[in-house]
C-alpha positions as CSV (number, residue, x, y, z in Angstrom):
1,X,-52.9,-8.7,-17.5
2,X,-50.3,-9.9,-20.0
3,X,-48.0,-7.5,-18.4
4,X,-48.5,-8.6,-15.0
5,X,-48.0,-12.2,-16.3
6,X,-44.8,-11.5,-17.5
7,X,-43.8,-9.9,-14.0
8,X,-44.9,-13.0,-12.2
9,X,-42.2,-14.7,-14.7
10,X,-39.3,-12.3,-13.9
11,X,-40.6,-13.1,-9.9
12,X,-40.0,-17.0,-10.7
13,X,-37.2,-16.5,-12.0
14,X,-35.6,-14.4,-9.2
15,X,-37.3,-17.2,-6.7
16,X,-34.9,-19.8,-8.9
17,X,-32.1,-18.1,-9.1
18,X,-32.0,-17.0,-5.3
19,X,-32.8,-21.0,-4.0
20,X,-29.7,-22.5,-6.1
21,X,-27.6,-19.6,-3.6
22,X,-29.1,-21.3,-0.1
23,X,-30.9,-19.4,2.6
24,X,-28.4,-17.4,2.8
25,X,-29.8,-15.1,0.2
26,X,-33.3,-14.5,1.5
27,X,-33.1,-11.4,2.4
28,X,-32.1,-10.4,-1.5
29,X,-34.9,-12.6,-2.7
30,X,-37.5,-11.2,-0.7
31,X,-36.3,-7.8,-1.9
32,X,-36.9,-8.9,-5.2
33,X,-40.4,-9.4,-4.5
34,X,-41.1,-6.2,-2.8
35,X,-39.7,-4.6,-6.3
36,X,-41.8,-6.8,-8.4
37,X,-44.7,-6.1,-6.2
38,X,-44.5,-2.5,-6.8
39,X,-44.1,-2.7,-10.5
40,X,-47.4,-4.4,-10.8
41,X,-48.8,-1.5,-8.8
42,X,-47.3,0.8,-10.4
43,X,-48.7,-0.9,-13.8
44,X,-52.5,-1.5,-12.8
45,X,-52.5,2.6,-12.4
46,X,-53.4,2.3,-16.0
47,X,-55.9,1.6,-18.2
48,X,-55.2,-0.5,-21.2
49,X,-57.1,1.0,-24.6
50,X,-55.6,-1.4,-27.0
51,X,-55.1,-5.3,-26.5
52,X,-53.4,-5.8,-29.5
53,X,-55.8,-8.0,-30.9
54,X,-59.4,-6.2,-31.2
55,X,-61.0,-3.0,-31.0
56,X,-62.8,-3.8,-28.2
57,X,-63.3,0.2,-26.2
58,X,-63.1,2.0,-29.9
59,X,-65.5,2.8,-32.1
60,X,-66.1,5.4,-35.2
61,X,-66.8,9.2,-34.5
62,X,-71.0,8.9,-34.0
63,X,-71.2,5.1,-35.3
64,X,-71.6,2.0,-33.8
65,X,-68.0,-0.7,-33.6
66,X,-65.7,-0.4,-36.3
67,X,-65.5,-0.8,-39.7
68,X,-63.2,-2.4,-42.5
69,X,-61.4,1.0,-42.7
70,X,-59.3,0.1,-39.5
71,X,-57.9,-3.4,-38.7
72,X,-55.2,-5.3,-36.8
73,X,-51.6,-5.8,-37.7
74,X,-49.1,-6.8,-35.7
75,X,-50.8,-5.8,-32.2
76,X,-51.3,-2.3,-33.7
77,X,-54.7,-0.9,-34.8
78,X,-54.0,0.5,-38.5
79,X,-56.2,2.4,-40.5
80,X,-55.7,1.4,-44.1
81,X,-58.4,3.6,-45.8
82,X,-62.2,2.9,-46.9
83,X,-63.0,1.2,-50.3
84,X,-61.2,3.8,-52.1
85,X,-58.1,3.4,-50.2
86,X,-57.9,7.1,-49.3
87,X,-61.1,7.9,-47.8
88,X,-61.5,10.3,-44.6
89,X,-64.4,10.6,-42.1
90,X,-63.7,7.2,-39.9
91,X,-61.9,8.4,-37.1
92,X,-61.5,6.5,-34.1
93,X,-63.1,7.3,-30.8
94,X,-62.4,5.8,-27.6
95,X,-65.7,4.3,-26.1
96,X,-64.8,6.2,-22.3
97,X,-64.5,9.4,-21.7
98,X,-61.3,11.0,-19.8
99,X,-60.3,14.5,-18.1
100,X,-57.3,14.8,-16.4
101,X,-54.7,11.8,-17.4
102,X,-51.4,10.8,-18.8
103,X,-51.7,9.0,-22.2
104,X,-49.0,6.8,-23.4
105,X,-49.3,5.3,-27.3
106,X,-46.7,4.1,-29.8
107,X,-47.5,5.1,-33.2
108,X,-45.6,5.6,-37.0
109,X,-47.2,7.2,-40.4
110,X,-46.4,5.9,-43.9
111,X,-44.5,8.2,-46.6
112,X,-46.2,11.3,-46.8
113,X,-49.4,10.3,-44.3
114,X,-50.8,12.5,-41.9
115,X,-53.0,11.6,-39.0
116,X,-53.6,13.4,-35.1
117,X,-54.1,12.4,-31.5
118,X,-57.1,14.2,-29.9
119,X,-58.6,15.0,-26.3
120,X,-61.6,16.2,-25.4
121,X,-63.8,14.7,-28.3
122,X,-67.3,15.6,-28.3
123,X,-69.9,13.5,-29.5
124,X,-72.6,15.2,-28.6
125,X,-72.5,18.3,-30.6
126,X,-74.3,18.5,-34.2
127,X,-70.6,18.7,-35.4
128,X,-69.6,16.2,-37.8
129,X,-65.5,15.4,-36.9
130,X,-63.9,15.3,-34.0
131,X,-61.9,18.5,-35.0
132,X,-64.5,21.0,-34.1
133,X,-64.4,20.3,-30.4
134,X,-61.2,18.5,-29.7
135,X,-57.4,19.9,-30.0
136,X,-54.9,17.4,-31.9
137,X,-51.6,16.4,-30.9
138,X,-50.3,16.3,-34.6
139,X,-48.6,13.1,-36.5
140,X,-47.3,13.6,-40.2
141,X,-44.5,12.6,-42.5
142,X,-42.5,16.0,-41.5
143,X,-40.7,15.1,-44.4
144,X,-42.8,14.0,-47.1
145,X,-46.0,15.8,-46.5
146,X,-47.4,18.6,-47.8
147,X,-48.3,20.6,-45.5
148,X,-48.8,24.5,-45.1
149,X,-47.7,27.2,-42.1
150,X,-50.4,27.5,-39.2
151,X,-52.2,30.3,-38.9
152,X,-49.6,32.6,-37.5
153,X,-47.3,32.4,-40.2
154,X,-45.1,29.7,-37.9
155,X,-44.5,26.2,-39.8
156,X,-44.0,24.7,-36.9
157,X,-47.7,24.4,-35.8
158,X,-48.6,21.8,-38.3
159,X,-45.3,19.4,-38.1
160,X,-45.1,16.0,-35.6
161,X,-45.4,17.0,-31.9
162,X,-47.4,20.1,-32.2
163,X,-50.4,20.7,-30.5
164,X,-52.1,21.3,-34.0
165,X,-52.1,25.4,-35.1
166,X,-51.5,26.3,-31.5
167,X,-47.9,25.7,-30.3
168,X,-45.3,23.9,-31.9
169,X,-42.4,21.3,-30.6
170,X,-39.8,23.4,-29.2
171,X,-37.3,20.2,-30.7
172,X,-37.8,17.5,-33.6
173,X,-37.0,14.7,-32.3
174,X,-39.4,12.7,-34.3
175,X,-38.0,9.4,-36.5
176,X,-39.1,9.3,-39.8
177,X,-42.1,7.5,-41.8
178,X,-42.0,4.0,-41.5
179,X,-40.3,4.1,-38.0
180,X,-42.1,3.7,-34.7
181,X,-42.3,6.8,-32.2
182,X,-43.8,7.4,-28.8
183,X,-46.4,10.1,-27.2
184,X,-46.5,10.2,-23.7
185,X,-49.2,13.6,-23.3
186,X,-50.4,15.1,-19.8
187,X,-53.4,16.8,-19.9
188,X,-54.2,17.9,-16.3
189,X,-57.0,20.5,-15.6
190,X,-56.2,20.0,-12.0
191,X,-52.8,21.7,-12.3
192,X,-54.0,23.9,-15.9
193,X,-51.1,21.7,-17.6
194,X,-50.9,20.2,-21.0
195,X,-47.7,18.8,-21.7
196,X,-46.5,16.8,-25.0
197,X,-43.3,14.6,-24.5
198,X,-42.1,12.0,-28.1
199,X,-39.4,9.9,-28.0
200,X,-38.9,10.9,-24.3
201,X,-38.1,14.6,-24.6
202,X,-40.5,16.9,-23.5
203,X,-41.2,19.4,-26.9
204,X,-44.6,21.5,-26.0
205,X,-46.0,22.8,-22.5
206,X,-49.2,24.7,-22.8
207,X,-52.0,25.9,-20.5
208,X,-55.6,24.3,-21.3
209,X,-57.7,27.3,-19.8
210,X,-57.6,30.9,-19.0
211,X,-56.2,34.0,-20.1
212,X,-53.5,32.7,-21.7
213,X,-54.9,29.7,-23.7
214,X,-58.0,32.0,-24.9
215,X,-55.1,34.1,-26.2
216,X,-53.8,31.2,-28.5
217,X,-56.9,30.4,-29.8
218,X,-57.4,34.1,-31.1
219,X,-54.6,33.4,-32.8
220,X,-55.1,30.0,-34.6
221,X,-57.7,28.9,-37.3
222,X,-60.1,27.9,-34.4
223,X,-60.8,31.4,-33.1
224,X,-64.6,31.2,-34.5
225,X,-65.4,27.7,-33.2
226,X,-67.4,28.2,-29.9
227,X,-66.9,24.6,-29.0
228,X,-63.7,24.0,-29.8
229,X,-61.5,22.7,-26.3
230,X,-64.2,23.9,-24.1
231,X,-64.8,20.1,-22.7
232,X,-63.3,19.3,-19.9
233,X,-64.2,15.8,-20.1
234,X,-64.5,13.5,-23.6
235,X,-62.8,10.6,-25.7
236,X,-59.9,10.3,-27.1
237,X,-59.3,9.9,-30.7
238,X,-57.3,8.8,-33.5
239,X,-57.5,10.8,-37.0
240,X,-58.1,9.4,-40.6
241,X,-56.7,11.8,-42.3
242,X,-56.3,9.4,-45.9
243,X,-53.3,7.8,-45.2
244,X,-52.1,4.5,-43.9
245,X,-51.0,4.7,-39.8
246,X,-50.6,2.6,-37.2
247,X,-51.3,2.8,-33.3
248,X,-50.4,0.3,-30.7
249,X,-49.7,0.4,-26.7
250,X,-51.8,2.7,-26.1
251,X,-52.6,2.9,-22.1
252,X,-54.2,5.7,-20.4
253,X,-53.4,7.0,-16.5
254,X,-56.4,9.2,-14.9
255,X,-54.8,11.5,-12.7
């Protein structure tokens, strides 16, 4: 709503601008309208999952609300570690399920942090993280981090913009800790597409079913996890992986 708000302000200010010209100009001003008019169409397709000011839609994998491990900052939603400051387990889950949809979030890690995007999250397994069922669109300190080569020998599997031990980011186009970046990520059963675009170049297309994806994950470390990226429909979720990162914008389009 805040979005449309501001629209409405940009139509107002058209509406101004065009009555100091005369009647001449209706014809422009009513143009500017139509425009407006299908920008906030065009924005009510999505779904807002953060309002910058709560976690209202989010809660921790197979808890109940959220807990002091996440809070607010700035409109973002930060994890900033349990009471030990570098705890795992408190990943956040979206409280709606999705299938087929375009998600679009803003997100940055601190120096050396490492954290994930997932789909598909299960909740009703007897599995006890989100990884088991759900694939991860990754988010690390490339730089900083130590991380090791996926399971096929690549290192590309495990750095920013992978889908997680499965296919890496064909560039890196990622800014560095401490620096915002944005995920726009299609996952559409409808059309067997997953696509992975940051900082508006598109760095990973993969399939999410058949031959071919069964292939990759005979490949990767999940080839023994029966569950894993079989659901079609779950939540989306944020990983604590230990280290302080932030999420913020985040708006989801079903398709």
């Amino acid at each position: 709503m805040k979005h449309i708000s501001n629209l409405s302000l940009i139509l107002i200010f058209f509406i101004s601008c065009n009555q100091k010209k005369g009647n001449n100009d209706q014809e422009m001003l009513a143009q500017d309208k139509k425009d407006i008019e299908t920008l906030e169409g065009i924005d009510n397709d999505w779904i807002i999952l953060s309002d910058g000011n709560s976690f209202n839609g989010w809660h921790i994998f197979k808890k109940d609300g959220v807990d002091k491990s996440w809070t607010i900052e700035d409109g973002a939603m930060v994890y900033v570690g349990g009471d030990d400051g570098n705890s795992t387990g408190n990943d956040l889950i979206s409280d709606k399920e999705f299938s087929s949809f375009l998600l679009s979030m803003d997100w940055k890690i601190s120096k050396g942090g490492n954290s994930g995007v997932f789909y598909g999250v299960s909740e009703e397994s007897d599995f006890n993280q989100p990884y088991f069922t759900a694939p991860e669109i990754q988010v690390i300190d490339n730089d900083n981090y130590d991380w090791t080569p996926g399971t096929d020998g690549k290192n590309n599997t495990h750095v920013t913009g992978a889908l997680y031990d499965l296919v890496g980011p064909s560039a890196d186009v990622v800014n560095p800790a401490g620096e915002w970046n944005n995920y726009i990520i299609e996952i559409d059963y409808n059309t067997n597409k997953g696509s992975i675009t940051l900082n508006g170049t598109n760095i990973v297309n993969y399939p999410l079913y058949g031959d071919d994806w069964d292939k990759m994950i005979k490949n990767s470390k999940f080839k023994d996890w029966n569950e894993f990226g079989t659901h079609r429909k779950g939540r989306i979720g944020l990983q604590d992986h230990g280290k302080k990162v932030w999420y913020k914008n985040i708006k989801i389009k079903e398709l």
